[in-house]
Backbone as JSON, one array per atom type, in Angstrom:
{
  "sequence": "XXXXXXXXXXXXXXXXXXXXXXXXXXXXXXXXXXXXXXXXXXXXXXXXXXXXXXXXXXXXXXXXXXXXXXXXXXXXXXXXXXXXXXXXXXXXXXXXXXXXXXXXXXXXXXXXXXXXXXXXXXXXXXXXXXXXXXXXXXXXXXXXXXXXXXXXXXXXXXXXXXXXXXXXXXXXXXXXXXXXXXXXXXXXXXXXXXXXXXXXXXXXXXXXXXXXXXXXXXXXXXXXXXXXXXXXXXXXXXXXXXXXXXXXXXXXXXXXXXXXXXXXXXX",
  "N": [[28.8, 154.82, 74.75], [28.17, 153.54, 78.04], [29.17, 149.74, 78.23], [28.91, 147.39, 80.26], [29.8, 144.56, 82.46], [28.22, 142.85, 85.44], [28.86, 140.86, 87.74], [26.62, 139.55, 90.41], [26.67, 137.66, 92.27], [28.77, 135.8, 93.57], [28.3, 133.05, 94.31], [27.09, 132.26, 92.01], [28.0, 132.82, 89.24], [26.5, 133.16, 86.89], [24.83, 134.67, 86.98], [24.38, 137.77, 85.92], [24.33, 141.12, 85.43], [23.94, 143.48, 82.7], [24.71, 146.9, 81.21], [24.13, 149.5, 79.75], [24.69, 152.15, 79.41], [24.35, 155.77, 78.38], [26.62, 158.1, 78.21], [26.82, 160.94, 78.51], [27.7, 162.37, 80.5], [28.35, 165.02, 82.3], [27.38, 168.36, 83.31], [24.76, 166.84, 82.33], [21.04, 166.29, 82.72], [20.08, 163.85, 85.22], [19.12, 160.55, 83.69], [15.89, 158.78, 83.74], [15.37, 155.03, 84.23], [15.56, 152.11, 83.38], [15.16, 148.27, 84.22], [15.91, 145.31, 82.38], [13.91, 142.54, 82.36], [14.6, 139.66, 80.63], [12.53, 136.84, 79.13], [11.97, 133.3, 78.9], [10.87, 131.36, 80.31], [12.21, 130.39, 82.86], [14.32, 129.18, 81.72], [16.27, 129.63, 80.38], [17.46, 133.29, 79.73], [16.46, 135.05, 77.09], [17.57, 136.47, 74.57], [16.74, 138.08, 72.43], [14.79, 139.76, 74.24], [16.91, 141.62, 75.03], [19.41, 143.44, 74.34], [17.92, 144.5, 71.92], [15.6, 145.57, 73.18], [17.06, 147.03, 74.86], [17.92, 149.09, 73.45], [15.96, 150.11, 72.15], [14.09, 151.77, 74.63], [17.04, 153.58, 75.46], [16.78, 155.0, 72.86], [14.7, 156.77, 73.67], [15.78, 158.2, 76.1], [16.3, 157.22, 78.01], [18.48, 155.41, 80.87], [19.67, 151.85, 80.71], [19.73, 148.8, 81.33], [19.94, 145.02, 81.74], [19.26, 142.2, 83.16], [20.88, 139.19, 84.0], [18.78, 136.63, 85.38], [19.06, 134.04, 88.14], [18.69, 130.77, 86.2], [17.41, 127.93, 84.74], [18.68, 124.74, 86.72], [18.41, 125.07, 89.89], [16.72, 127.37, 90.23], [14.54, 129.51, 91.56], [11.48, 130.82, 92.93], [12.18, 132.55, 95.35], [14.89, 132.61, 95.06], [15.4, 134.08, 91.96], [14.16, 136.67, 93.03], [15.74, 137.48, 94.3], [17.68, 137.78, 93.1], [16.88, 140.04, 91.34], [16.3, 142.15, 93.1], [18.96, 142.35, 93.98], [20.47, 142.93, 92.0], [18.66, 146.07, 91.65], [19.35, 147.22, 93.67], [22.56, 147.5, 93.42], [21.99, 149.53, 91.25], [20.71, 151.41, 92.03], [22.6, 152.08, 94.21], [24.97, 153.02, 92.79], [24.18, 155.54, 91.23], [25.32, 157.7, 90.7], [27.35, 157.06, 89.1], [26.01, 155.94, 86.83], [24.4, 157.78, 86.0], [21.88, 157.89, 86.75], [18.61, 158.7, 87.78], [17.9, 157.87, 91.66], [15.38, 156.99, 92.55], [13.89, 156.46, 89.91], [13.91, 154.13, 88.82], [12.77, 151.75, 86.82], [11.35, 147.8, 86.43], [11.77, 146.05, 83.66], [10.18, 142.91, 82.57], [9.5, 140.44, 80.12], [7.57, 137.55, 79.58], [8.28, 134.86, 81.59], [9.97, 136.53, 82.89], [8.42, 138.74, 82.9], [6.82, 137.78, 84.34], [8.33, 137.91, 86.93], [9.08, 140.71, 87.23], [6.66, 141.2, 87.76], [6.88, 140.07, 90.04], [8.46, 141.23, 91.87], [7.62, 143.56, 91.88], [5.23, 143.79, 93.58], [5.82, 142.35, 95.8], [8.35, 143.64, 96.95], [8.67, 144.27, 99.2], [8.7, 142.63, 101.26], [10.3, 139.76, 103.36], [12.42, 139.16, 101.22], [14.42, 141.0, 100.49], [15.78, 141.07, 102.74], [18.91, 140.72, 103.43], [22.69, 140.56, 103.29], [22.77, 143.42, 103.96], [21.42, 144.87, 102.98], [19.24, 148.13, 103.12], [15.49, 148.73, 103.67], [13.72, 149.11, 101.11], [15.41, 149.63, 99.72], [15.45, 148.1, 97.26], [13.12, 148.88, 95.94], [11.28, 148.8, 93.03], [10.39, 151.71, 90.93], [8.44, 151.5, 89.22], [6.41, 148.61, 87.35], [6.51, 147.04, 84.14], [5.15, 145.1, 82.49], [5.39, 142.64, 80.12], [3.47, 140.47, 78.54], [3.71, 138.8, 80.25], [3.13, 136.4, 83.12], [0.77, 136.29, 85.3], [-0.67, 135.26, 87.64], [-1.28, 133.5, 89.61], [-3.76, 131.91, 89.8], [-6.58, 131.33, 88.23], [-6.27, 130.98, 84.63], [-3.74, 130.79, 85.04], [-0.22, 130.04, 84.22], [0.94, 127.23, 83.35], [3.8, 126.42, 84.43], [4.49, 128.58, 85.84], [3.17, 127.5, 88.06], [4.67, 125.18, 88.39], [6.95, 126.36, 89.19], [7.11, 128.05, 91.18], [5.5, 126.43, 92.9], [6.76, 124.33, 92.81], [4.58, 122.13, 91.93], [2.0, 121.39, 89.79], [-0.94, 121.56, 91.11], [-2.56, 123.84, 93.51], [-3.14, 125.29, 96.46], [-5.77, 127.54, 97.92], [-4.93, 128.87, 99.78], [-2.2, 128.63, 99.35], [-2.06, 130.23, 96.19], [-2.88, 132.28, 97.23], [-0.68, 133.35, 98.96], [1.69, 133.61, 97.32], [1.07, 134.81, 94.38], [1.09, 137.02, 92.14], [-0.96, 138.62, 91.43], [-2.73, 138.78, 93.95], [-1.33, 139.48, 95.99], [-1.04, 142.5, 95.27], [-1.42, 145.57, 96.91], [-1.03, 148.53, 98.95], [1.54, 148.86, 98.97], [2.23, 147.98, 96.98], [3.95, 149.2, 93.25], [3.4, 150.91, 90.61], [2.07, 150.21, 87.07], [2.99, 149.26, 84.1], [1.09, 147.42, 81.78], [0.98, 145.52, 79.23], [-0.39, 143.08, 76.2], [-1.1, 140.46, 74.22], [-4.13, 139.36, 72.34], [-4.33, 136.57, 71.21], [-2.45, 135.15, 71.91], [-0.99, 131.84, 73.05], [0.64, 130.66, 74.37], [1.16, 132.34, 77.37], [-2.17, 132.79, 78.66], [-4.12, 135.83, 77.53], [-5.68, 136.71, 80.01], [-4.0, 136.74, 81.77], [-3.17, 139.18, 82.02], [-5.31, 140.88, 82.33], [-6.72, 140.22, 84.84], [-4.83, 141.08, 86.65], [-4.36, 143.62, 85.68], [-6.9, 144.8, 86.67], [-6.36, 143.9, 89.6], [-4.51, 146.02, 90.47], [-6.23, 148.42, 89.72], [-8.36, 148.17, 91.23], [-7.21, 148.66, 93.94], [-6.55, 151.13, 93.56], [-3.94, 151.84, 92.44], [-1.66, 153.29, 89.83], [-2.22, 152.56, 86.72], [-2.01, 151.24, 83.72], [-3.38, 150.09, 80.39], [-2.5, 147.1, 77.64], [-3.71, 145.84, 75.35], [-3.67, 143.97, 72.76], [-5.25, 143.35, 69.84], [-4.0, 140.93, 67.85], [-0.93, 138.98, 67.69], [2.11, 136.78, 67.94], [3.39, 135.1, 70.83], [5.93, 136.48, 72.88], [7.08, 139.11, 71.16], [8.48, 140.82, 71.58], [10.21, 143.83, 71.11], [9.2, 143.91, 68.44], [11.98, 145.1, 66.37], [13.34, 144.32, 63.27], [13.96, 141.06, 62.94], [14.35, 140.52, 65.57], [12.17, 139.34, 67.28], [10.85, 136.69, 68.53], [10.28, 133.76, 66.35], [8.15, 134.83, 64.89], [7.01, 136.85, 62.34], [7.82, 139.98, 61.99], [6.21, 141.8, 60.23], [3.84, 141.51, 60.18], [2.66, 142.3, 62.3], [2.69, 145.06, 63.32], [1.28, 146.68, 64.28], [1.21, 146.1, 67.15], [3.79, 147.46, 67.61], [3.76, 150.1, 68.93], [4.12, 149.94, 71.81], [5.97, 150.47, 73.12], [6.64, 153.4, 73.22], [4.15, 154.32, 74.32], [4.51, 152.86, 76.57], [6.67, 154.63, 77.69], [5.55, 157.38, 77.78], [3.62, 156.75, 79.74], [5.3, 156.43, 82.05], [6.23, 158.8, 82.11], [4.46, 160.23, 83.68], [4.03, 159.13, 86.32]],
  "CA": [[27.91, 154.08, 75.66], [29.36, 152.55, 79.19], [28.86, 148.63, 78.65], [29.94, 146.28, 81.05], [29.36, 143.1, 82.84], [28.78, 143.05, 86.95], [28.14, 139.83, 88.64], [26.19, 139.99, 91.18], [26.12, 136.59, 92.66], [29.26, 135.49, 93.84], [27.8, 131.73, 94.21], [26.45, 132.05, 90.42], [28.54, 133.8, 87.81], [25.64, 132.9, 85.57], [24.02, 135.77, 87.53], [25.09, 138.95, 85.88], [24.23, 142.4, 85.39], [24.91, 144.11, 81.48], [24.43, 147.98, 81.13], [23.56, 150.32, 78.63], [24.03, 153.7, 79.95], [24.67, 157.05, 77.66], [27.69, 158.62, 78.69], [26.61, 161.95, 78.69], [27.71, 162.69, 82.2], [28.95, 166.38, 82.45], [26.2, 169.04, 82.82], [23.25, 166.36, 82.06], [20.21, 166.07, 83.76], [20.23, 162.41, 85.45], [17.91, 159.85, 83.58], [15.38, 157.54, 84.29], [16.32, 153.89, 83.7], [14.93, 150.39, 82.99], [15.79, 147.14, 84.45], [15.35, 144.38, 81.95], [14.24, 140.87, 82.74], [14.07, 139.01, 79.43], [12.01, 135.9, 79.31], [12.87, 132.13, 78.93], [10.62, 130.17, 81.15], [12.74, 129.94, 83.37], [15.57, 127.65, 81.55], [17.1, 130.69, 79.85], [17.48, 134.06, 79.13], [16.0, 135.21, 75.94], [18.45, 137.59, 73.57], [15.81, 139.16, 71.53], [14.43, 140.46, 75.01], [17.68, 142.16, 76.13], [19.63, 144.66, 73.68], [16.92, 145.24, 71.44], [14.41, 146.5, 74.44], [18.01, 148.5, 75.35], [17.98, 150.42, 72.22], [14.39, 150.83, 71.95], [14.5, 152.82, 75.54], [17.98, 154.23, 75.41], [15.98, 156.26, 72.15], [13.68, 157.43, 74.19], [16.11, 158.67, 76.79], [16.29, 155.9, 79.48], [19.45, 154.69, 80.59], [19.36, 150.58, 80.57], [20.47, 147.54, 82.59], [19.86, 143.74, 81.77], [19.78, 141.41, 84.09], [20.41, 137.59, 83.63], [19.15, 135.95, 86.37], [18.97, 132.59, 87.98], [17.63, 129.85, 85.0], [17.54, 126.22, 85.35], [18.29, 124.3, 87.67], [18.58, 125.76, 90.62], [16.21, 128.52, 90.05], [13.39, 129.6, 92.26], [11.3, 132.19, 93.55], [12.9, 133.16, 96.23], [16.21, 133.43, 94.53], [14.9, 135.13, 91.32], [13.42, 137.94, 93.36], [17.25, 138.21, 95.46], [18.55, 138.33, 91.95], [16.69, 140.97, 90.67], [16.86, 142.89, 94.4], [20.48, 142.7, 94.13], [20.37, 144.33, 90.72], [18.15, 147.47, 92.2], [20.27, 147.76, 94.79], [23.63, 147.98, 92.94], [21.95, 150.45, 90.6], [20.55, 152.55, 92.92], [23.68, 152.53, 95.32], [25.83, 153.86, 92.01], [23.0, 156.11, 90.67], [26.0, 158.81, 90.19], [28.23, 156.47, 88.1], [25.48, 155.66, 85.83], [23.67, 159.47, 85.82], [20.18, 157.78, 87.25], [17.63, 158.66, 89.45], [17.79, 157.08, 91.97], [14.02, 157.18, 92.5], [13.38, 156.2, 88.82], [14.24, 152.61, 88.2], [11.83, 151.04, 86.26], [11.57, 147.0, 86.01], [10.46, 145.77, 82.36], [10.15, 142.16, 82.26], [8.92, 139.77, 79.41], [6.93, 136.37, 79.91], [8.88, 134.72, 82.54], [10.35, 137.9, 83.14], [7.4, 139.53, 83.21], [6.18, 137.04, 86.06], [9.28, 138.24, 87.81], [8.71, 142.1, 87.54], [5.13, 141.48, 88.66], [6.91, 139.77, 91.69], [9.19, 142.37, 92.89], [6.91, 144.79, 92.15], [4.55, 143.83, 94.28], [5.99, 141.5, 97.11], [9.49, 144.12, 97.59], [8.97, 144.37, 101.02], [8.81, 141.19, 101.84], [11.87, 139.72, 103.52], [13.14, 138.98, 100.42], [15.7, 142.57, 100.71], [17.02, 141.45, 104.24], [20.07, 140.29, 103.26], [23.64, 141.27, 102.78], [22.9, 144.57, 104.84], [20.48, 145.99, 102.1], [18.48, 148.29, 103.51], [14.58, 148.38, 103.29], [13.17, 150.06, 99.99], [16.35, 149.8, 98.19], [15.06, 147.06, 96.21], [12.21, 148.52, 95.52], [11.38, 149.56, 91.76], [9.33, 152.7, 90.65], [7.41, 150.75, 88.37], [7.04, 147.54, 86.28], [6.66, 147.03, 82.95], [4.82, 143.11, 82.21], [5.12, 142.33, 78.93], [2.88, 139.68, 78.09], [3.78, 138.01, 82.02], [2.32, 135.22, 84.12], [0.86, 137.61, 86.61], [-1.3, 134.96, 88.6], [-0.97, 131.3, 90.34], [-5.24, 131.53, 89.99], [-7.75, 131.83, 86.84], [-5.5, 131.52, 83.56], [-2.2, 130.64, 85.49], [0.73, 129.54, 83.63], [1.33, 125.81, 84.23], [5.35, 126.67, 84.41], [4.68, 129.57, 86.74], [2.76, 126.83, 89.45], [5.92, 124.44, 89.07], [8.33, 126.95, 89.2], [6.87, 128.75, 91.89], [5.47, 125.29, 94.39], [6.72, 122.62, 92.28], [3.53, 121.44, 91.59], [0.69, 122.07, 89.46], [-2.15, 122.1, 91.93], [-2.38, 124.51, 94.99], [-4.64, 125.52, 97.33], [-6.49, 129.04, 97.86], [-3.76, 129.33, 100.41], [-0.74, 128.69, 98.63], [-2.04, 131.04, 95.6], [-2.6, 133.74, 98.01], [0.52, 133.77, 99.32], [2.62, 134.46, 96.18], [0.56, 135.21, 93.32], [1.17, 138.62, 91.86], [-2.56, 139.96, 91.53], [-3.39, 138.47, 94.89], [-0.81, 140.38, 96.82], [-1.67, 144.25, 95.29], [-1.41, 146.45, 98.24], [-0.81, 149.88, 98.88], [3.06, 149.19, 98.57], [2.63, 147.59, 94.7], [3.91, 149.82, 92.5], [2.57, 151.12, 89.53], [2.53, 149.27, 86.27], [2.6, 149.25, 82.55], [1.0, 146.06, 81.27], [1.06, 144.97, 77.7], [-0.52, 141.46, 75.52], [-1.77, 140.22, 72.55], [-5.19, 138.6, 72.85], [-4.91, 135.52, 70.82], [-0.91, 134.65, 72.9], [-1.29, 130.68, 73.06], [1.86, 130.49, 76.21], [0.56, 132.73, 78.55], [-2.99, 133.57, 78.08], [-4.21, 137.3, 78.15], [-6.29, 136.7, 81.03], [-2.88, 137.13, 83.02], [-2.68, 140.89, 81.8], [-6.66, 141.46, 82.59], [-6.8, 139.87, 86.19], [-3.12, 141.97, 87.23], [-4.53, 144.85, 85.78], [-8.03, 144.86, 87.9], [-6.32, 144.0, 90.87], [-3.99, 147.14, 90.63], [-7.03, 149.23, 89.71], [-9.05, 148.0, 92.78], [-6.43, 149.16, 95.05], [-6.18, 152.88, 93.21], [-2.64, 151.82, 91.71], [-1.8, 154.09, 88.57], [-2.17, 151.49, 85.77], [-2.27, 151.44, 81.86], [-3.56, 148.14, 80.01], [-2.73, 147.86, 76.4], [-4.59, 144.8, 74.93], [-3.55, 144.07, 70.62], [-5.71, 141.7, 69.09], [-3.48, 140.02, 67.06], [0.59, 138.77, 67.43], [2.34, 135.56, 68.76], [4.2, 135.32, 72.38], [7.29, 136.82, 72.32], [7.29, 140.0, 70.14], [9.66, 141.68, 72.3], [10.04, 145.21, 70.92], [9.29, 143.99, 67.44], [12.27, 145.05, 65.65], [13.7, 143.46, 62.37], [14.73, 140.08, 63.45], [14.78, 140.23, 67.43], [11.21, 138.56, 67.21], [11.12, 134.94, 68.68], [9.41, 132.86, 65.68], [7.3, 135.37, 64.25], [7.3, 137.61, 61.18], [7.51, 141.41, 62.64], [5.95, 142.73, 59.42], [2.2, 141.11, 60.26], [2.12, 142.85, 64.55], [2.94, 146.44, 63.62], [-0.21, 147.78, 65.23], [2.23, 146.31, 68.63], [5.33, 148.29, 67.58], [3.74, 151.23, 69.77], [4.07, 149.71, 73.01], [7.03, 151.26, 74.05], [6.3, 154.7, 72.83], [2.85, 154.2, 75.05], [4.73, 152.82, 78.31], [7.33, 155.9, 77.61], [4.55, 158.52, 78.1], [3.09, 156.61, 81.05], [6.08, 156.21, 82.95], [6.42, 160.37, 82.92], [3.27, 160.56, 84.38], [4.32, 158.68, 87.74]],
  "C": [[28.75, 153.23, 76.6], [28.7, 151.14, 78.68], [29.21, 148.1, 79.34], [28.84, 145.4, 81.71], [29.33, 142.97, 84.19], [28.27, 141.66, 87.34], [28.25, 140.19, 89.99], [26.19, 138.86, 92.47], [28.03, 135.69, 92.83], [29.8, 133.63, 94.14], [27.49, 131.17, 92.83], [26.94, 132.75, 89.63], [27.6, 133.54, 86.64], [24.33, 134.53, 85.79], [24.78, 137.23, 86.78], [24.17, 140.43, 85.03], [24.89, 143.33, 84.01], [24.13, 145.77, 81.8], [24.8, 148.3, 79.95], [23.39, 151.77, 79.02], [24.64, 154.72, 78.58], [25.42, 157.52, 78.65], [28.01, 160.48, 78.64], [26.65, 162.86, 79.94], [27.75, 164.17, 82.25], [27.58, 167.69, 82.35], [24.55, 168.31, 82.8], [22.41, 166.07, 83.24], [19.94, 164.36, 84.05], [18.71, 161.8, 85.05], [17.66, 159.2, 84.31], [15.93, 156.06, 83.64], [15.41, 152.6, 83.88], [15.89, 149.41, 83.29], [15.48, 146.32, 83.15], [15.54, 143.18, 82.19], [13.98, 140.18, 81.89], [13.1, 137.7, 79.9], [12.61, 134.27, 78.96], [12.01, 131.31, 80.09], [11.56, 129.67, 81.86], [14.68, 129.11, 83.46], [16.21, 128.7, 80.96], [16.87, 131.87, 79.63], [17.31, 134.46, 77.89], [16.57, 136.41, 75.29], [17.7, 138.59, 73.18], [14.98, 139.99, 72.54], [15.85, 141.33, 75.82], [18.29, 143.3, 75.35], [18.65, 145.34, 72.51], [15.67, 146.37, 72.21], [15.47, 147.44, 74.58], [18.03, 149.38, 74.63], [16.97, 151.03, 72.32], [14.06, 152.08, 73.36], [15.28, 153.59, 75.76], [17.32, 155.58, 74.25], [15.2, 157.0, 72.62], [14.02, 158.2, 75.64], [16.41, 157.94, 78.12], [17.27, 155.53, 79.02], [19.01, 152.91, 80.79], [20.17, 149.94, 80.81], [19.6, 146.21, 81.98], [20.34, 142.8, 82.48], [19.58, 139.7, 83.98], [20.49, 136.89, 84.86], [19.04, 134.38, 86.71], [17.97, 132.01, 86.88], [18.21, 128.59, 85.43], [17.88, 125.89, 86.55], [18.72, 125.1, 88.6], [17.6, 127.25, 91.02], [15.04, 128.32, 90.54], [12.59, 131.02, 92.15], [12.03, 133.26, 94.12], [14.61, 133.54, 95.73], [16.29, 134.02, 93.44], [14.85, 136.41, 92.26], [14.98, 138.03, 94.45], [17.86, 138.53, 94.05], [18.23, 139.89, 91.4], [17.04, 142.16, 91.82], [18.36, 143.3, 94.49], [20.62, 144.13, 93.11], [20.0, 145.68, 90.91], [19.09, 147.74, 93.07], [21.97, 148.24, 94.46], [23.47, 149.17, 92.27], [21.75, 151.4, 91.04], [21.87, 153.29, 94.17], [24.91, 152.86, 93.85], [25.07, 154.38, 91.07], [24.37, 157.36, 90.19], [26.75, 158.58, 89.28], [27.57, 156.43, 86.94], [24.43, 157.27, 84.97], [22.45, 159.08, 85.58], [19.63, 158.49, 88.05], [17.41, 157.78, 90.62], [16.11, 156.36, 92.48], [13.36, 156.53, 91.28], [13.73, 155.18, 88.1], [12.98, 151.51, 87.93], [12.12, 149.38, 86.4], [10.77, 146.77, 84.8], [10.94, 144.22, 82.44], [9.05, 141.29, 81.23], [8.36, 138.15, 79.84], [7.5, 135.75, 81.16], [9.13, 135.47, 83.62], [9.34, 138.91, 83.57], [6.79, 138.64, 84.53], [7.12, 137.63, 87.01], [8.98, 139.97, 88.43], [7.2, 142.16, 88.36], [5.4, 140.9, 89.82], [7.12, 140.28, 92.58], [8.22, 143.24, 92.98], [5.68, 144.52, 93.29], [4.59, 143.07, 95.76], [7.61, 142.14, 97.43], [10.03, 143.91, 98.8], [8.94, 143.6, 101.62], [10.37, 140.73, 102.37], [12.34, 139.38, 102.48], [14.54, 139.58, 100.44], [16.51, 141.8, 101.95], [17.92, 140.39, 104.01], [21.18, 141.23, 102.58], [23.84, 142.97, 103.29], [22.08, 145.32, 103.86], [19.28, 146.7, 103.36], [16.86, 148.97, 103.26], [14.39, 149.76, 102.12], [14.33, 149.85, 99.2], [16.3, 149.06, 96.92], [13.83, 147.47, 95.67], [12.04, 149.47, 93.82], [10.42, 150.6, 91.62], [8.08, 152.34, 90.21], [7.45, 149.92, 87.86], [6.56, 147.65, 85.2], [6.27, 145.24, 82.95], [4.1, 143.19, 80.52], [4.65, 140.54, 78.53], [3.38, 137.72, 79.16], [2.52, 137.29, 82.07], [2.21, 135.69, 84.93], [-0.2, 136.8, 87.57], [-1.25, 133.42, 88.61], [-2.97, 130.8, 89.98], [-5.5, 130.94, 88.44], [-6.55, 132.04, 85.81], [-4.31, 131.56, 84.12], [-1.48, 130.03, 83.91], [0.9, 128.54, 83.9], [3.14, 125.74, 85.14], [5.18, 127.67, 85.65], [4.32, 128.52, 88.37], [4.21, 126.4, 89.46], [6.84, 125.16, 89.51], [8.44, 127.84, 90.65], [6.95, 127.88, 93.63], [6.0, 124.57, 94.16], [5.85, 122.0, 91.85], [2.1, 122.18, 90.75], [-0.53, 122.43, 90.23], [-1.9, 122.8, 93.01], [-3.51, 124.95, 95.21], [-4.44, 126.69, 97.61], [-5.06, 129.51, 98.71], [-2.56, 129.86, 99.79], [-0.86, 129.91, 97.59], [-2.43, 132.37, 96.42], [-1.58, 134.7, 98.55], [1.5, 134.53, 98.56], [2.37, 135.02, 95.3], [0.44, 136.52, 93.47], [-0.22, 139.27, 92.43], [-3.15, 139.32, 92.75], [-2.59, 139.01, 96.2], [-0.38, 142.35, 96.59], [-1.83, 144.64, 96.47], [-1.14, 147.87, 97.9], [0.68, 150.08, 98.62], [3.52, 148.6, 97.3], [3.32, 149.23, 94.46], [3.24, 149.94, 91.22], [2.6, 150.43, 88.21], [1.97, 149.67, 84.82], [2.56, 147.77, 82.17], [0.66, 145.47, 79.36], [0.72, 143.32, 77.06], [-1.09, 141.47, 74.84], [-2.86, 138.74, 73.01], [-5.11, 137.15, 72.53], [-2.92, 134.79, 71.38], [-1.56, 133.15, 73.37], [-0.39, 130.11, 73.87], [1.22, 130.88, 77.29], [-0.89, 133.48, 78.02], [-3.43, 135.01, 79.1], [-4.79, 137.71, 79.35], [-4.99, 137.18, 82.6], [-3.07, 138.82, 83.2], [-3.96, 141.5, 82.49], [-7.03, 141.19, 84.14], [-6.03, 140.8, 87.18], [-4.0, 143.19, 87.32], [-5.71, 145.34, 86.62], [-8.23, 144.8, 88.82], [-5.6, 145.84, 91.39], [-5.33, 148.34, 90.78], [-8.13, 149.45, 90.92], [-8.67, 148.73, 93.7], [-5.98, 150.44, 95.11], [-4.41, 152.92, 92.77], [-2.54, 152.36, 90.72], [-1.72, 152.96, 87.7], [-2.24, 151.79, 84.35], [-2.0, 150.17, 81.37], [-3.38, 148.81, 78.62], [-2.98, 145.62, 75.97], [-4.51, 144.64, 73.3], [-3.98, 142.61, 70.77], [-5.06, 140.67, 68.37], [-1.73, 139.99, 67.82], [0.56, 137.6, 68.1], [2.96, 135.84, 70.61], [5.58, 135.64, 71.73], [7.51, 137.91, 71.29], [8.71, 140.73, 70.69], [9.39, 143.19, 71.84], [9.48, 145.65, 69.23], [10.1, 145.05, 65.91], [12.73, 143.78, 64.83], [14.58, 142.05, 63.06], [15.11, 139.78, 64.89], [12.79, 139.36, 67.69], [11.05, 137.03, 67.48], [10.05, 133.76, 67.72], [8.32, 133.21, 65.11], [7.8, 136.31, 63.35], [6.64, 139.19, 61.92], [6.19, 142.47, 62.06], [4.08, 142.68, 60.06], [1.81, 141.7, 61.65], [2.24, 144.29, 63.83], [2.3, 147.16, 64.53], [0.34, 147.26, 66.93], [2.58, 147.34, 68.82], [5.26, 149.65, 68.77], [3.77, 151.25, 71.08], [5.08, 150.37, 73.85], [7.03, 152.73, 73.91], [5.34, 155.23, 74.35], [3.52, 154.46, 76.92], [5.98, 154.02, 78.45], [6.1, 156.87, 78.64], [4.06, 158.05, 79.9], [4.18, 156.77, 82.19], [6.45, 157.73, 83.79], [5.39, 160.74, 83.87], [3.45, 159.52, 86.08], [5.59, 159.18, 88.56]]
}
């Protein structure tokens, strides 16, 4: 397996780029591939969202990328969504090194993370890309992956997602129009695999059910998966990558990645 370490961020060595590819170069047919944006509210990167999700996809044939991007201070919108942009754009501009598609770069992000994937994915085209000579679409991902994300500034926001987003808890119809995931769905979203557990007491599920109704409005390919029971944070629920919960009591999760597997062939 290639691992290595790319920073991306020249200003932020805290910014960096791990991989996970299969080294099966010679002859093979070039996989598809997953970004991952672990979660952390913001203030950190979350472990149990980064080589465990890599294994769990790498089994299933996807090569895999983790990306740690801006946390604390310093960390915004607008430079989240250049972080992760960068990331697509390195992967896709050495799609032969890694034996991707370049067409088939998934983002999967978790809580935080998952607010993030539901950003790119749906506000790409935004000037966010024009910088550094990228040019348009290269940032943009196939699909996201929101695992148990803050997918709206409205109805059932995240309090962390307003500050982190205006600074401030209150905003006006305006302001949440502007950035909020499920309020900028368009014809250039991409498609999405969304995933949460109903009784999640961080971000409630209402994020996953609002996202997913806007996508569906707009004729976006979608797949909701809705488990009654687990805490925030399961991640991929193996042994011990679980943030503060006991794996054994979610199982009826564990199939989430199996699920967004299947869907992902179908786009």
């Amino acid at each position: 397996m290639l691992c290595e370490k790319i920073y991306l961020n020249e200003e932020n060595k805290d910014v960096v780029l791990k991989t996970y590819v299969a080294e099966e170069y010679a002859g093979g047919v070039r996989r598809d591939c997953v970004l991952i944006l672990p979660g952390g509210g913001y203030n950190f990167c979350a472990l149990h969202e980064d080589e465990p999700v890599a294994r769990s996809f790498m089994y299933r044939g996807f090569n895999c990328f983790t990306l740690f991007y801006t946390v604390g201070e310093g960390a915004s919108l607008s430079v989240s969504l250049k972080d992760v942009s960068r990331a697509i754009a390195h992967i896709r501009r050495n799609c032969e090194k890694y034996n991707i598609d370049p067409e088939r770069i998934f983002v999967c992000g978790f809580s935080a993370g998952g607010h993030l994937a539901a950003s790119i994915g749906t506000l790409w085209h935004r000037d966010i890309a024009a910088f550094e000579g990228m040019e348009e679409g290269e940032n943009r991902p196939a699909g996201m992956i929101i695992s148990y994300g803050a997918c709206t500034l409205g109805e059932y926001s995240h309090e962390l997602s307003r500050l982190f987003v205006y600074g401030k808890k209150e905003l006006s119809e305006e302001e949440i129009n502007a950035l909020s995931p499920d309020r900028n769905v368009s014809d250039k979203t991409v498609p999405a695999f969304i995933w949460h557990t109903q009784d999640d007491e961080v971000v409630h599920v209402g994020n996953a059910m609002v996202m997913a109704n806007a996508l569906i409005e707009k004729g976006i390919p979608t797949s909701l998966r809705i488990y009654p029971k687990g805490p925030h944070g399961l991640s991929v629920l193996l042994d011990g990558c679980s943030f503060g919960s006991e794996n054994k009591n979610y199982v009826h999760v564990s199939g989430w990645v199996r699920d967004c597997a299947e869907f992902m062939k179908l786009i």
